[in-house]
C-alpha positions, 0 to 999 in steps of 0.5 A: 517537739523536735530532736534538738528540744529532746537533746537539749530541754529548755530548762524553763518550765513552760504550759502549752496550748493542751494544759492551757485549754484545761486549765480554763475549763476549770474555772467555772466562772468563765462563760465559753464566750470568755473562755473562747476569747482567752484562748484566742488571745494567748494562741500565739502564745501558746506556740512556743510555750508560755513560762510563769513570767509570761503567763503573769505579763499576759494577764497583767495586760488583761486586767488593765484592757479597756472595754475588756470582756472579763472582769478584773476578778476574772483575770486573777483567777485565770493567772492564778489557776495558770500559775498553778500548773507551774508548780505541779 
């Protein structure tokens, strides 16, 4: 975070990289396999932050990915443990 994002905050609320990593290793039906592919997949996401309305446009491209490692169900409960930290 440098002084210009400490002057002037983004007055959307966005999940970062730490957050994002705990959020997933709440969710025990993810395997480390899985877990470890989420978390490459929104890496450079992460960077600048994900908002609410990215974190449900990311996960709407999972769930509609063929060949995908992670189920359908899967991909609901990620989304929705991650909308969660949104409203903390």
């Amino acid at each position: 975070m440098g002084i210009f994002d400490l002057l002037f905050p983004d007055p959307i609320k966005k999940i970062y990289y730490n957050d994002f990593k705990k959020a997933l290793r709440q969710i025990p039906e993810l395997s480390d396999k899985e877990r470890l592919y989420v978390e490459e997949v929104f890496k450079n996401d992460l960077k600048d932050g994900l908002s609410a309305w990215e974190v449900k446009q990311r996960c709407q491209k999972l769930e509609h990915k063929p060949g995908d490692i992670l189920e359908p169900e899967e991909v609901k409960k990620i989304r929705e443990k991650l909308l969660q930290l949104f409203e903390e």
